[in-house]
N, C-alpha and C positions, 0 to 999 in steps of 0.2 A: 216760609210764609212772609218773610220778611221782604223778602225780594220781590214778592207779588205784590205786596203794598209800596215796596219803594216807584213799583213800576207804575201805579195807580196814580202815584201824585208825581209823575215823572214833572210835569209842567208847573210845580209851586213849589218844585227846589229851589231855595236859592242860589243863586249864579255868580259869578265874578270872573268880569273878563280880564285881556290882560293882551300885552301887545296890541295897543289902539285897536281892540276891538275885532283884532283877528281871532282870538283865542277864547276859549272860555270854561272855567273850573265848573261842572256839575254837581262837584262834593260824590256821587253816587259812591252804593256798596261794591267792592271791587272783591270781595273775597272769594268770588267762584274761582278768580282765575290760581288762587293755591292750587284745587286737584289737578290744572293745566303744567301748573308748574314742580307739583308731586309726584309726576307719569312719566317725565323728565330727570329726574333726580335719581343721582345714586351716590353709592361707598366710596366705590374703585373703579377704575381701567383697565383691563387685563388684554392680552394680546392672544386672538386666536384664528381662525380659518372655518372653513366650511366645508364637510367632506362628501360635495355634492358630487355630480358626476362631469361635470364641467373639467374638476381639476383643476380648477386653475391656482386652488390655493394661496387665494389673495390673504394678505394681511391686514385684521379688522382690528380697528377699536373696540372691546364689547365691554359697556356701561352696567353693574353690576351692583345691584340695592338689596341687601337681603339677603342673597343666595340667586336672587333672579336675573336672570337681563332683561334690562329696563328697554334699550335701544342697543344700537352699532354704528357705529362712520370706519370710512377706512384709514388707514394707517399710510403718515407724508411721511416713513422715515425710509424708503428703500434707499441702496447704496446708488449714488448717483452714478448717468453713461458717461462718457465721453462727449467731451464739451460739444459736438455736434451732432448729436441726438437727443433727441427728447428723452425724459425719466422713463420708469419703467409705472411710475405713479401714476395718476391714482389707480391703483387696480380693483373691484370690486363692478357688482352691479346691481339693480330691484333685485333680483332675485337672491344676493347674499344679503343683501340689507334688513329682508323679510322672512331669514332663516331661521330668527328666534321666537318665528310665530309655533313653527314645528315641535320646536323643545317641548310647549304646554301643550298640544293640541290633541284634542280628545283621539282622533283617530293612531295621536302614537303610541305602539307598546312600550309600557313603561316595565312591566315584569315576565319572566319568562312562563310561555302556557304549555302546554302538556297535552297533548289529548286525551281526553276525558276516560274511558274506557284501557287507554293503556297505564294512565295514574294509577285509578285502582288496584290493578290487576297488578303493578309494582307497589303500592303497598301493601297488600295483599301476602305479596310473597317475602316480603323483608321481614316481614315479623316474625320470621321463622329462618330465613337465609340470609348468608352474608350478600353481599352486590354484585359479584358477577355472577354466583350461580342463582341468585332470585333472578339475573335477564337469561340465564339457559334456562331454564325452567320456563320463562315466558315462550322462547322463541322454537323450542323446543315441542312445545305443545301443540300443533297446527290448529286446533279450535280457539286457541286464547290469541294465537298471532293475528288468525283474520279475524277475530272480532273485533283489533282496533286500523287495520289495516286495507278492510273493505268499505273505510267511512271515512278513509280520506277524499277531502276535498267536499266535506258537507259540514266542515268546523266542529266543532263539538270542543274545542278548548275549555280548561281549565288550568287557572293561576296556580303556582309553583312557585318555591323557593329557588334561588339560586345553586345554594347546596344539593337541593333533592336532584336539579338538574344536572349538577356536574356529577354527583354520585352515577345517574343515567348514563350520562355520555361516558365514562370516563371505565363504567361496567361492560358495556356492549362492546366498547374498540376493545377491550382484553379477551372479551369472550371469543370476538371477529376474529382476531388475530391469532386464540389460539387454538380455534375449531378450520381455519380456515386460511389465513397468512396475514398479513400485515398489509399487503398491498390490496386487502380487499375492501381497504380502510381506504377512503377518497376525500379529499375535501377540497373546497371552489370558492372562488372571492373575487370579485369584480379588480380592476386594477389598482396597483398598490399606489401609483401618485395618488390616490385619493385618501390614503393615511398610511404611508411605510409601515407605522409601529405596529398598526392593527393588524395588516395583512400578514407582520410577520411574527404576529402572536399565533397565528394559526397555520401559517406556514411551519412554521419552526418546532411546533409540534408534529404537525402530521411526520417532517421527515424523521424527526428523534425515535419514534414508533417504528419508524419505517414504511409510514404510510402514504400515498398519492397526493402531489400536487397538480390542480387541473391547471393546463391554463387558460388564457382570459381572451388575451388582445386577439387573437385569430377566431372565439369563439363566437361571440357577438358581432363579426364582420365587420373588426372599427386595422384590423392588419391587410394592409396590403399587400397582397399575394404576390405581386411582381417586386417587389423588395425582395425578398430571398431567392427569387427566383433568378432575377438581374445581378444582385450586387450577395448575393448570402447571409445577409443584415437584416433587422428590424426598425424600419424608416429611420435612418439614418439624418434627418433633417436639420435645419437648423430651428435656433430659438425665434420667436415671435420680430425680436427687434431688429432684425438684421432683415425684415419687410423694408426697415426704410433707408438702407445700403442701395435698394435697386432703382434700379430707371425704369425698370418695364416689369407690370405688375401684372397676370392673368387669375383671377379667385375662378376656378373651375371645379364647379360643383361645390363649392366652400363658400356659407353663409357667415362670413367673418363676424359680421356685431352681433347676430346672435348667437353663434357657438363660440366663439371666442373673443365673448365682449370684452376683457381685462385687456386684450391686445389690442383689439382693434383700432384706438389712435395709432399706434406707428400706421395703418395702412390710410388712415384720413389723414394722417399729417404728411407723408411722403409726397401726398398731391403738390403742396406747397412749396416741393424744393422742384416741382415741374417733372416728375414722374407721370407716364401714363396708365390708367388700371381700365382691365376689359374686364366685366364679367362673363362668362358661360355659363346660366342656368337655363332650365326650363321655365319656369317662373320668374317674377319680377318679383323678388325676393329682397330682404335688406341692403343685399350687396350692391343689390341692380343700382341702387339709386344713387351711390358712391362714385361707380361708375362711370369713365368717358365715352365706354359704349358695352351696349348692353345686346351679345348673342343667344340667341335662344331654341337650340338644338331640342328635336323632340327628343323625350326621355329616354334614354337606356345605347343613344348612336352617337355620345362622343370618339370611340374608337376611331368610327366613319370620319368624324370632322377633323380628328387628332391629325390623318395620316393625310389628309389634306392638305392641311396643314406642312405637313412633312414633305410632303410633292412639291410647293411651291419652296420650301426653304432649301432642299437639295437642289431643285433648277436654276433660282437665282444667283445662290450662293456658292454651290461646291462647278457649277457648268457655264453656267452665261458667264457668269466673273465671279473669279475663286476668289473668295475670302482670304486673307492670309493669318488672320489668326483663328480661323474654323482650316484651314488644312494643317497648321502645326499642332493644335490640340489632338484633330482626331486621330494623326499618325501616333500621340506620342500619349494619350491618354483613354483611347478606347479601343474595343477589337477590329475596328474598321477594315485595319491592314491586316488582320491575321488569316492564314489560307483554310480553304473549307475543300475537303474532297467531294467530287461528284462522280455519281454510280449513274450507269444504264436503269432505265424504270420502264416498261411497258405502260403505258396509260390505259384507262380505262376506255380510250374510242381505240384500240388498237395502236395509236401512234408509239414511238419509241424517241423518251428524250431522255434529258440527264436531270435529276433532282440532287436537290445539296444531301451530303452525309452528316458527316460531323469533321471538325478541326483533324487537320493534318497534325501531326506531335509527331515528336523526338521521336521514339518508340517506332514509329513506322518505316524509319528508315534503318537499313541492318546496323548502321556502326550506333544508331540511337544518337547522333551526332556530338558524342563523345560525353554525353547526359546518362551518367549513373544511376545519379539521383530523379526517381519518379518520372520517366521518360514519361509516360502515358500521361503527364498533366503538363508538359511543357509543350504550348502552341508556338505556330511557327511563321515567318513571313519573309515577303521579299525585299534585299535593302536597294539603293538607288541603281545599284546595278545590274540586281538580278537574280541576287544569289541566297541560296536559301538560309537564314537566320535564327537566330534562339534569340528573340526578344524577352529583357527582365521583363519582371513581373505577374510571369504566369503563376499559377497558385502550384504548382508543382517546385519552386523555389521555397514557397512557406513552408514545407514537411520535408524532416528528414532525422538521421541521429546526427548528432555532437559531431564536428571536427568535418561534414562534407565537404565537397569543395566548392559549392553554391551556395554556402551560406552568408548570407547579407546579400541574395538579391532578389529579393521581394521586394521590388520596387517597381516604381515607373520610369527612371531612369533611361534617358535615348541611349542605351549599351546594348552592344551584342554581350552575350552571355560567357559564349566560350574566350575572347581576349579583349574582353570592358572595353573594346572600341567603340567611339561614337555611330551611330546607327542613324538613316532617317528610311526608316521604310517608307514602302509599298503604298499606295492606296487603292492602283486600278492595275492591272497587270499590262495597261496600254500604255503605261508610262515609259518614258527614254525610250529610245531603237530597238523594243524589242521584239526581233524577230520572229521569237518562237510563241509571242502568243498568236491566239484565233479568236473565233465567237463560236458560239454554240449553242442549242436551245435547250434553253434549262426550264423546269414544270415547278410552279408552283401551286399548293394550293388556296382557292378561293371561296370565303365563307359570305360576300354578299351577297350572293344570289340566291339565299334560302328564304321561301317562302316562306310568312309567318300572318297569322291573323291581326299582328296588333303592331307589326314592323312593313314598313315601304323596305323593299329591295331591288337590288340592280340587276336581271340577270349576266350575266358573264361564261358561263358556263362552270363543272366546279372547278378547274382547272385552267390557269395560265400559263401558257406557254410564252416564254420571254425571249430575248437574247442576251447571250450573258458574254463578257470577254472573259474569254480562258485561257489556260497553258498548261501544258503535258512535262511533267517532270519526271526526272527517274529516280527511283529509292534507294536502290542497288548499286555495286558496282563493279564493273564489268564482269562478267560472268555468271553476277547474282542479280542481274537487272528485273528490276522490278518499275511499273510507272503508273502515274496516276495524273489526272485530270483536278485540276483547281482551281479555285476563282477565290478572291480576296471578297468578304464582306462586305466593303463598299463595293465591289461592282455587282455582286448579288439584291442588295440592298436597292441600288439604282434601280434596278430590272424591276426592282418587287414594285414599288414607288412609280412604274409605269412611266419614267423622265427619258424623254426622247436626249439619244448620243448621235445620231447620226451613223449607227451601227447597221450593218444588212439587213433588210429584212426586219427590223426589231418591232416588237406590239409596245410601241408605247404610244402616248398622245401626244398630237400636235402643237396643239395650246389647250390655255385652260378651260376652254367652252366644249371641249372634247369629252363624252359620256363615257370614258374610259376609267378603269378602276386607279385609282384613287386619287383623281383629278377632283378640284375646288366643284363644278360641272356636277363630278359624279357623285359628290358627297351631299350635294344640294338635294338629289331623289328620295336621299333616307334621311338625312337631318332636318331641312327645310330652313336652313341658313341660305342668305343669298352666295353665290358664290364669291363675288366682290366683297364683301365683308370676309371671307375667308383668305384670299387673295390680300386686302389692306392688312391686315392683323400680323400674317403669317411674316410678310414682306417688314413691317413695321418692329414683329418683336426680336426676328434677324437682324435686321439694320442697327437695333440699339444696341445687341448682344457683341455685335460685329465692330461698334465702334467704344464701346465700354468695356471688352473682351470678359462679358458673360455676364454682366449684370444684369440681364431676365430672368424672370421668377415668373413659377405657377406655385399658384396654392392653392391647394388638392383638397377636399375634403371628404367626408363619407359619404356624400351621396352617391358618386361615382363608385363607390367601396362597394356599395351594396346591392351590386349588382351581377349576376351570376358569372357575367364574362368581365368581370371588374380589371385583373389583369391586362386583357385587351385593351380597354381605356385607359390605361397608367401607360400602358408598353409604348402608346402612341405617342402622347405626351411625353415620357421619359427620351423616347427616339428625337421628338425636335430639340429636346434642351441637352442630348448626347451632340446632335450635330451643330449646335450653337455654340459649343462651348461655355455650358453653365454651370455643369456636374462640379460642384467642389470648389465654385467660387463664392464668396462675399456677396449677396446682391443679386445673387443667381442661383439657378437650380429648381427643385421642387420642395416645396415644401407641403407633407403633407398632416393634417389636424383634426384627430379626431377626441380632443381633450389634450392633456397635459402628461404622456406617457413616459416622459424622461423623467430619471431620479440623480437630482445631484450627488449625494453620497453613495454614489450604488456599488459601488467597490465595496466596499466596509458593510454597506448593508444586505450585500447576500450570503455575507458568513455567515451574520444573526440572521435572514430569513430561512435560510436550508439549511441551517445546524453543520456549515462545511468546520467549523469550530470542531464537531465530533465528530461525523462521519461525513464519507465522500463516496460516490456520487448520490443525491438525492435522487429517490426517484418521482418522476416528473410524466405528465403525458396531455395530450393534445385533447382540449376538450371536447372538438367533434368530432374525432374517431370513437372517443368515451362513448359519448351518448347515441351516434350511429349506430356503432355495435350494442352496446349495452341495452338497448331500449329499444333492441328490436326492428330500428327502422330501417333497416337495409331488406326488410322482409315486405316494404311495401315501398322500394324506389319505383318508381315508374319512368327513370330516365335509362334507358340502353345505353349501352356502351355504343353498339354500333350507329347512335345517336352524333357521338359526337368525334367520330372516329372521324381522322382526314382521307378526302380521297386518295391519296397518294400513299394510304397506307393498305395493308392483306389483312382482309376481314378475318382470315380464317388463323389469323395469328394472335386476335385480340376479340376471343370469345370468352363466354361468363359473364357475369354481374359486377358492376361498382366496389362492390365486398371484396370480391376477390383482389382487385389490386390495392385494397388496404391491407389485406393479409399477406399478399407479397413485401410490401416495403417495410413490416412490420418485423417479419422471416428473415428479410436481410439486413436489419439494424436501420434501416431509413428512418424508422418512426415508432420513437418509444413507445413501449403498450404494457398496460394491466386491467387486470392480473395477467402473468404471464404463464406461469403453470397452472393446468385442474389442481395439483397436488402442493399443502402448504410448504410454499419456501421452508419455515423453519424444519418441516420434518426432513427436507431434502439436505438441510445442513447437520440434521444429529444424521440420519443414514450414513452421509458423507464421514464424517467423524467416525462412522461403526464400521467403516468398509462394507456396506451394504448398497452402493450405487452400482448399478450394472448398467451401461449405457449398451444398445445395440445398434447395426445398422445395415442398412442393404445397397446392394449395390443399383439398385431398378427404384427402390423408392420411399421415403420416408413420412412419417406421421409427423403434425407441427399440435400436439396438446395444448390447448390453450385455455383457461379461464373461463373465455366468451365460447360456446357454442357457434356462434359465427363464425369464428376464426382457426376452427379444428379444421385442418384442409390434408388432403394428402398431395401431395405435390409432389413430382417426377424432382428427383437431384440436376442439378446445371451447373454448370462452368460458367453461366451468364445467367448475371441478374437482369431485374426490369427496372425501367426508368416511372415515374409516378405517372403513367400514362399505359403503364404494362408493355411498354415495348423494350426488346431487349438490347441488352448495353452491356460491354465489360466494365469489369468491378474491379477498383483500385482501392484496397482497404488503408483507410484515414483520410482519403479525400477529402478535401471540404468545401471545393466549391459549388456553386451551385449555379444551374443552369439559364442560361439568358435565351432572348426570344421578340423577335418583334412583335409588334400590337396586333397582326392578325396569324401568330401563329404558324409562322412560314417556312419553319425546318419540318420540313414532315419526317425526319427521322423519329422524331416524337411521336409521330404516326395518333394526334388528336387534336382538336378542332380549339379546345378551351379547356388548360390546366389550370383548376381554381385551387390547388392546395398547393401554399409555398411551404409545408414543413418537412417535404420529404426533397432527398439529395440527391442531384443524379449521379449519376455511375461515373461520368464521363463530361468533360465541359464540351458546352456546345457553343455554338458562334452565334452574333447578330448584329448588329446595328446596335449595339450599347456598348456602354464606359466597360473599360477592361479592369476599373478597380477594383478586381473579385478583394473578397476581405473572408477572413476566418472568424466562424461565429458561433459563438459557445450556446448563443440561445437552444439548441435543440440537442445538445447532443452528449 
């Protein structure tokens, strides 16, 4: 009231000025502004984070009065870079600043609920049972199961103690486990960067139990599939700051200041050391604006643009005028040079060419060229002279027992294997005087020509036939001669890439205005990018790479992830910055961001998350083969196989359903699975103990008993497993590489169109146009 009457005689306050009259004292009541300055106030300071889904686990000031937080600022104390980078400060953004609105807000549960009807019915039975048999007794009874089970997802909650709940949870997994096994106990949790301790409060239980860990980053489609596929790894990337190491920056499909606001200065400050950044989106999204130029491919056809891209960077660079730091990397750091066998194929017009196989290895030749060790994983190639080699590095060098005599060369090292002499292989088998190569017409196949209602396509027909340079070598020898036809990666690669050699006869394009597959031209019909904008870029992010030796970077994000043929789009990408030399440099490479998935202490922290403290190996499984099988939905795929099957592959070889080749790679150890028996583990370990196990078996065919209904198959016994595509492969047990592949899928030994699951392993390594740095990866296995 007071304040209303000061305000009534605002004009018969007395006044006093001050500063000749600039100024002047009102006297008025000034006490409103306390609540202003009481909404502000607090105790203490305390240091904490946000376990949003961002991840990025910025470090906040939170202002604390009472028990409550009042406000947040973020936190100047991170450890300083190197005096020529920026801090990694300040990191936060609106959205952490406005996280302690959630703390109070009516819509958060603050206590645990219950469904109403199943409460009862457990208290009900407690006043007379102890806690696991009052939840047999529930579950037990099929009229009291569905009465609170047919009303899910119409809420019907009620408030609960913490206690009565952990009594619940802690009754049902005893009962589960011992009516039923331990593995029939699952439990699931979005990724651990977003609170270690949490995740591995309930990781560390499930495995103590011996219960299911699901997992995460592959489930919600933030993992990219050509990561294990390519290298064996789980995006292996770098950190945020090392954006501004590079000269050439590409955000591809990656909405940097808004998915990764914390970082996003290094990629606005890089501008300023005269870096150049292209966006790739569909939209003019936040990045666009950053941006020195802005591409804007219709959605779901970077692959198309990718390998455009890749046309223009193999002809300027590896043909018209050879790089010479893009020819010493990719001899001595990818499979470029390693040799690929080619088979006779019948085509589907009748014609007869030659399609790639798989990698020539040790193994193939009878002495196994003196490789004891794992011949079937050691690839091979030719050195400047001609002669056939065991280049280090293959993944058949990482496995073996104690004391081989390959051991220590897992490396990349320019050595021959067998007398650690210096090596430079092969690239094209046209290389030096040599005679005995040829050409020959080699089939690839072609997936842009597929009609589609909501995609422009090119037709091509589904198969290209190329020219490819070859050479006939012999395995054997003399008396035991055996020979085979090869061709080295890079010049398969060339052919596929459609880059005119001036070879017989070859289908490549003339120049880039040529409607030929995978010319700047022909990528213009399905992208809708000018072709000159692909041609300046492509040419621009070579040239920086070429004279900074790999400082171009793409930054990759989900939106390309989440896309059925997402692989496809990475392989492309991956392929220009294999042939740049960026893989594994400072300032270069891919970097891909779908949140903040690395954990610094993760050594230390998956003892305490998997309980490997007690027991070893947890068990673990893949969250969408879980819910595939489990939930039914493989009972309403509507995608055929022979959907996506390559031309160049025998229909009559790869029939069945989707399911079926989950239960194959499941049967041969590819891809963890639970439950794995109908029958409880535990009962199968006292049987075992009572000599009561009788295994049997047949010679014509065996039963695979499983858990899941789905995955009960009877399956004919083989010598040869399948590859995650159901075609078949020899099986070299502990392998652990995993399978490579260009952007459109062009070993049809694969015999499939688009392999979107990177967690199963193939039999046998394959070849492509990528980095040879296979790596061993304990993620899946």
């Amino acid at each position: 009231m007071s304040h209303f009457l000061d305000r009534l005689t605002w004009f018969q306050q007395p006044r006093e000025s001050f500063a000749d009259g600039h100024g002047q004292v009102t006297n008025e009541d000034r006490s409103w502004e306390q609540a202003y300055r009481d909404r502000w106030a607090h105790d203490k300071i305390v240091r904490s984070t946000h376990g949003v889904n961002c991840t990025g686990s910025c470090s906040w000031k939170i202002y604390v009065k009472g028990g409550i937080v009042t406000w947040e600022t973020q936190q100047t104390d991170y450890p300083r870079t190197r005096w020529d980078m920026p801090n990694h400060e300040p990191r936060g953004c609106a959205r952490g600043a406005s996280y302690s609105w959630y703390l109070y807000s009516a819509n958060r549960v603050k206590y645990p609920l219950v469904r109403g009807r199943l409460l009862k019915l457990w208290r009900e039975a407690r006043r007379t049972l102890p806690p696991v048999a009052a939840w047999a007794s529930l579950v037990g009874d099929e009229q009291r199961r569905k009465s609170w089970q047919e009303v899910r997802g119409l809420g019907g909650f009620a408030r609960s103690s913490w206690d009565e709940v952990n009594e619940i949870v802690a009754a049902s997994n005893i009962h589960t486990i011992q009516k039923h096994g331990p593995d029939r106990v699952i439990g699931f949790s979005p990724i651990p960067a977003m609170s270690m301790v949490s995740y591995a409060a309930g990781s560390r239980y499930l495995s103590l139990i011996g219960g299911v860990c699901m997992s995460f980053y592959d489930w919600y489609c933030d993992l990219p599939p050509s990561s294990p596929q390519i290298w064996g790894e789980q995006t292996d990337v770098p950190e945020s700051a090392d954006w501004y190491n590079s000269n050439y920056i590409i955000a591809w499909g990656s909405n940097v200041p808004q998915t990764r606001t914390p970082d996003a200065h290094f990629f606005t400050e890089v501008r300023y050391k005269g870096t150049k950044t292209v966006a790739i989106t569909p939209d003019y999204s936040e990045v666009a604006k950053l941006a020195d130029l802005w591409m804007h491919p219709k959605q779901g056809t970077d692959a198309a643009l990718a390998m455009a891209m890749g046309h223009v960077i193999l002809k300027e660079f590896y043909f018209d005028q050879r790089s010479e730091y893009f020819d010493d990397y990719a001899r001595r750091y990818t499979d470029l040079p390693m040799l690929v066998m080619l088979k006779e194929q019948v085509l589907p017009n009748g014609q007869t060419a030659l399609v790639p196989d798989r990698y020539v290895r040790a193994s193939d030749f009878n002495g196994k060229l003196g490789q004891s060790n794992n011949p079937e994983w050691k690839t091979l190639a030719f050195d400047a002279e001609g002669k056939v080699v065991v280049p280090k590095g293959a993944i058949g060098f990482r496995w073996g027992p104690d004391g081989r005599p390959d051991a220590g060369q897992w490396n990349l090292e320019a050595r021959e294997a067998r007398g650690n002499a210096d090596v430079k292989l092969k690239l094209s088998v046209l290389e030096g005087e040599n005679k005995e190569a040829s050409t020959a017409k080699v089939a690839f196949p072609y997936f842009g020509g597929i009609a589609h209602e909501h995609f422009p396509h090119s037709a091509h027909g589904d198969v290209l036939v190329r020219t490819v340079p070859v050479q006939r070598i012999r395995l054997g020898k003399a008396g035991e001669e055996r020979h085979a036809t090869v061709a080295t990666v890079f010049d398969l690669q060339a052919a596929q890439y459609g880059v005119p050699r001036g070879l017989p006869m070859e289908y490549a394009a003339k120049n880039y205005d040529e409607d030929t597959p995978y010319t700047p031209a022909w990528q213009e019909k399905i992208t809708g990018v000018p072709r000159q904008q692909v041609i300046t870029v492509a040419r621009q992010f070579a040239e920086n790479a070429h004279k900074t030796h790999g400082r171009s970077m793409v930054i990759i994000g989900a939106a390309m992830n989440h896309w059925y043929h997402s692989d496809m789009n990475y392989r492309g990408v991956i392929n220009m910055l294999m042939m740049c030399g960026c893989i594994g440099q400072s300032g270069g490479g891919w970097a891909h961001y779908v949140g903040q998935e690395k954990l610094r202490p993760q050594t230390g922290w998956t003892a305490l998350a998997f309980a490997l403290d007690w027991i070893r190996p947890p068990r673990q499984m893949n969250s969408t083969s879980f819910f595939y099988a489990h939930t039914d939905q493989w009972r309403y795929e509507k995608l055929g196989v022979e959907e996506v099957l390559s031309p160049l592959a025998d229909p009559a070889k790869y029939k069945g359903s989707l399911i079926d080749y989950n239960v194959r790679a499941e049967r041969m150890g590819w891809l963890p699975s639970a439950p794995q028996l109908q029958t409880n583990p535990l009962q199968v370990v006292k049987d075992a103990k009572g000599g009561d196990v009788r295994t049997t078996s047949s010679s014509r065919s065996r039963t695979a008993r499983s858990g899941c209904p789905a995955r009960t198959r009877t399956i004919p016994p083989t010598g040869r497993a399948t590859c995650s595509s159901g075609a078949p492969t020899s099986w070299a047990p502990r392998a652990r590489a995993t399978s490579t592949s260009s952007s459109t899928c062009w070993a049809p030994r694969t015999a499939c169109r688009a392999r979107t699951s990177g967690l199963t392993r193939p039999s046998q390594p394959r070849w492509s146009g990528t980095t040879r740095r296979l790596k061993a990866s304990s993620t899946w296995w």
